[in-house]
MIDOSE-1310 file (N, C-alpha, C; in nm, 2 decimals, decimal comma, always signed):
residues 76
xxxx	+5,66/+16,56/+7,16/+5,64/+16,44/+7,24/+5,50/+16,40/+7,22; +5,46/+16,25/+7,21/+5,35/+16,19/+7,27/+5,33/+16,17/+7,34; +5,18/+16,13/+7,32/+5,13/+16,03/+7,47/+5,13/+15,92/+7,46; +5,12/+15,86/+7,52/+5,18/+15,67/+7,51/+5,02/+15,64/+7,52
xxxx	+5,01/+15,58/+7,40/+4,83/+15,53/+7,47/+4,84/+15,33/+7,40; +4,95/+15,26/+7,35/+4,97/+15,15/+7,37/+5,07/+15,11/+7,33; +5,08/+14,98/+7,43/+5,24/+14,93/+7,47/+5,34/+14,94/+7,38; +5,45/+14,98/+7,38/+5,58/+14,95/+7,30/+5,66/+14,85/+7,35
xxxx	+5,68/+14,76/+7,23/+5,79/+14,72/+7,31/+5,95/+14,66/+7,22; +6,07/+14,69/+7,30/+6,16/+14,66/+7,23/+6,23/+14,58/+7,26; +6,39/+14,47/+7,21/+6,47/+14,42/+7,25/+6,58/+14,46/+7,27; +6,67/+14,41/+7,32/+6,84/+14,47/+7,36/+6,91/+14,43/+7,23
xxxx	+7,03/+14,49/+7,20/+7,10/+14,43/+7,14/+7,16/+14,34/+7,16; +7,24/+14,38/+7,29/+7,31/+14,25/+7,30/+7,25/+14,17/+7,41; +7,30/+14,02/+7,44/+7,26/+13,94/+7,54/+7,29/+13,94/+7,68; +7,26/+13,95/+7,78/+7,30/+13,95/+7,89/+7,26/+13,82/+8,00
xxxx	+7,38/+13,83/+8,08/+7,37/+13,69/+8,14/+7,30/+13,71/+8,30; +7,17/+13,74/+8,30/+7,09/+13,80/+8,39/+7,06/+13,65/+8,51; +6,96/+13,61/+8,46/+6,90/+13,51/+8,53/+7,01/+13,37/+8,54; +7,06/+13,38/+8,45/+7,10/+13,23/+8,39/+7,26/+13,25/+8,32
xxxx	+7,32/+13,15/+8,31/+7,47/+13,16/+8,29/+7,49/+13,19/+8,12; +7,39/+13,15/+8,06/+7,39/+13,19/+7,89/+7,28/+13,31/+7,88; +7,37/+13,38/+7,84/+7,33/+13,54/+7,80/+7,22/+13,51/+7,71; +7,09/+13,65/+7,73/+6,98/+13,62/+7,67/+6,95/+13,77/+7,65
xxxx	+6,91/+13,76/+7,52/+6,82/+13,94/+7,51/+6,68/+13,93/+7,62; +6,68/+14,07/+7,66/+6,59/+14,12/+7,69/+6,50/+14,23/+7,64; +6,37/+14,18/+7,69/+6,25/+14,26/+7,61/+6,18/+14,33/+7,73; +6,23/+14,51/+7,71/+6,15/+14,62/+7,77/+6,03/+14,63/+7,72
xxxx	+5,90/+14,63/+7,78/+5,79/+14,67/+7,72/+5,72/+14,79/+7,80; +5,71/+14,95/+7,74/+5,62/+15,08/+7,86/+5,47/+15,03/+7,81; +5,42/+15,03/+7,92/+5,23/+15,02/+7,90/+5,22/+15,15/+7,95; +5,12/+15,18/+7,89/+5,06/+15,31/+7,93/+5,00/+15,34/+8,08
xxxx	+5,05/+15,41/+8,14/+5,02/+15,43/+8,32/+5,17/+15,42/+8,35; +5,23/+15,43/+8,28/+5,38/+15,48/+8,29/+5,44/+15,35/+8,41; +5,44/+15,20/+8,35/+5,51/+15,12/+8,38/+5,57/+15,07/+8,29; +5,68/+15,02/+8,35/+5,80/+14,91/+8,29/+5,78/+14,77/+8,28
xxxx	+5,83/+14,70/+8,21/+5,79/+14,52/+8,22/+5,92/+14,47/+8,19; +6,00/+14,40/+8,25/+6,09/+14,32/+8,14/+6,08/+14,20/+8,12; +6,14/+14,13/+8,04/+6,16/+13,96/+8,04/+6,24/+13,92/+7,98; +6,25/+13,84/+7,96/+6,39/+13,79/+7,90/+6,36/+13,71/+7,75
xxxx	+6,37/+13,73/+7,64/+6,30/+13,67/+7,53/+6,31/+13,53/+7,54; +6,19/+13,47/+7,46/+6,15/+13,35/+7,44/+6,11/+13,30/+7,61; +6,07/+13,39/+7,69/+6,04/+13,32/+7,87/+5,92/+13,44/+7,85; +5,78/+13,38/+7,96/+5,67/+13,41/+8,00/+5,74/+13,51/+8,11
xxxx	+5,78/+13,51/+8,22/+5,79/+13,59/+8,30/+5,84/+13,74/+8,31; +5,76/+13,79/+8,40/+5,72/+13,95/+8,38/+5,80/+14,02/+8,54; +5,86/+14,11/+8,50/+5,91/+14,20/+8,61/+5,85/+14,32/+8,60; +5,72/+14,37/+8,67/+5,70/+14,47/+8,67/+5,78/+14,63/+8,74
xxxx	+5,79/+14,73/+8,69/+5,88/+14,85/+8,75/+5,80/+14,99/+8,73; +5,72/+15,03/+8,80/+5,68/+15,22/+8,76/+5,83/+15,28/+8,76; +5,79/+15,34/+8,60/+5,89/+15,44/+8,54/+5,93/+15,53/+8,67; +5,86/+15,58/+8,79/+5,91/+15,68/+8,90/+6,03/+15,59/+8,97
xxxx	+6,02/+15,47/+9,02/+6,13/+15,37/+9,10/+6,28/+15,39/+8,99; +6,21/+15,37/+8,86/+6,36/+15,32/+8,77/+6,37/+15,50/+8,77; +6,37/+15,59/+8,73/+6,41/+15,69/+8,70/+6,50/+15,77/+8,82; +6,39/+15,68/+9,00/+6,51/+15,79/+9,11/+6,60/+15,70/+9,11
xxxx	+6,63/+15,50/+9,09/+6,74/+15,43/+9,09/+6,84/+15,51/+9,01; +6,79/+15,58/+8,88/+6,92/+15,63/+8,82/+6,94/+15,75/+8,86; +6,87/+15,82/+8,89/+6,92/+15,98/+8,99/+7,07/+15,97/+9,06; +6,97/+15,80/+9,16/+7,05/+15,85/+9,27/+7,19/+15,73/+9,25
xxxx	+7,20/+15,64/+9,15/+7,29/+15,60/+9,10/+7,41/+15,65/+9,02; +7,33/+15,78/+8,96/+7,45/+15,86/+8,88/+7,52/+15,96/+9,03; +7,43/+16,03/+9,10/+7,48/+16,09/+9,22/+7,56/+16,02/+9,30; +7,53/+15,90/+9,35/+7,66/+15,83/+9,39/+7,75/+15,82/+9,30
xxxx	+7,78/+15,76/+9,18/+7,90/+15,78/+9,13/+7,94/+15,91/+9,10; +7,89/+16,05/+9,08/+7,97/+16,20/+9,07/+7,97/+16,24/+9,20; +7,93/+16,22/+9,29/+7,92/+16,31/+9,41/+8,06/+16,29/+9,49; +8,10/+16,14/+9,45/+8,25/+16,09/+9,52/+8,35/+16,20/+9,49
xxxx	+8,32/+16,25/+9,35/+8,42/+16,33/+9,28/+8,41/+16,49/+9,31; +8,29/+16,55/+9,42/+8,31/+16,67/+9,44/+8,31/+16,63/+9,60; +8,42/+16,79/+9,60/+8,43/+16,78/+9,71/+8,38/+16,82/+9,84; +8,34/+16,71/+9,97/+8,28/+16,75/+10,05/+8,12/+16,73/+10,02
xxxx	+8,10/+16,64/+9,91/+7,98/+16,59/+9,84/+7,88/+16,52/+9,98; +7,80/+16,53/+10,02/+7,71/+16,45/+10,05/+7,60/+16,38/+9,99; +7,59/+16,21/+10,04/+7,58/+16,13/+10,00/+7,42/+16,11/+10,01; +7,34/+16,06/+9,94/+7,19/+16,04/+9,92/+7,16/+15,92/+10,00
C-alpha cells in the first residue's frame, strides 16, 4: 500500500443518467486528506465527499440489504 500524496483521478466506464436525462461519464478524483470529488465530465462542478461518509453509506447500505436476510436482524 501507498500513501496518496497527489490527486488521482479516474473515469467510469459507462455513462450514467445522474443530473440530466442523457447519460454522462463520471470523473472520481481522491486528493490527499482522504477526500472524494466527483463531476460529471466535460462540466466544472464539484461534489465534495470525505472517504469516512462514503465508506459508513456503504457499511450501512450493504447491512441493510443482508441483515433482512438473517434472522431477527436488527436494523442500523
Amino acid at each position: 500500500m501507498t500513501n496518496l500524496n497527489h490527486p488521482v483521478r479516474r473515469r467510469t466506464r459507462d455513462a450514467y443518467p445522474v443530473l440530466r436525462p442523457k447519460p454522462e461519464r463520471i470523473v472520481v478524483t481522491l486528493f490527499p486528506g482522504d477526500t472524494l470529488v466527483f463531476r460529471c465530465e466535460r462540466r466544472r462542478q464539484e461534489w465534495y465527499l470525505p472517504i469516512a461518509v462514503a465508506f459508513r453509506a456503504a457499511v450501512l447500505g450493504h447491512v441493510r440489504l443482508t441483515g433482512k436476510e438473517r434472522k431477527g436482524a436488527r436494523y442500523v
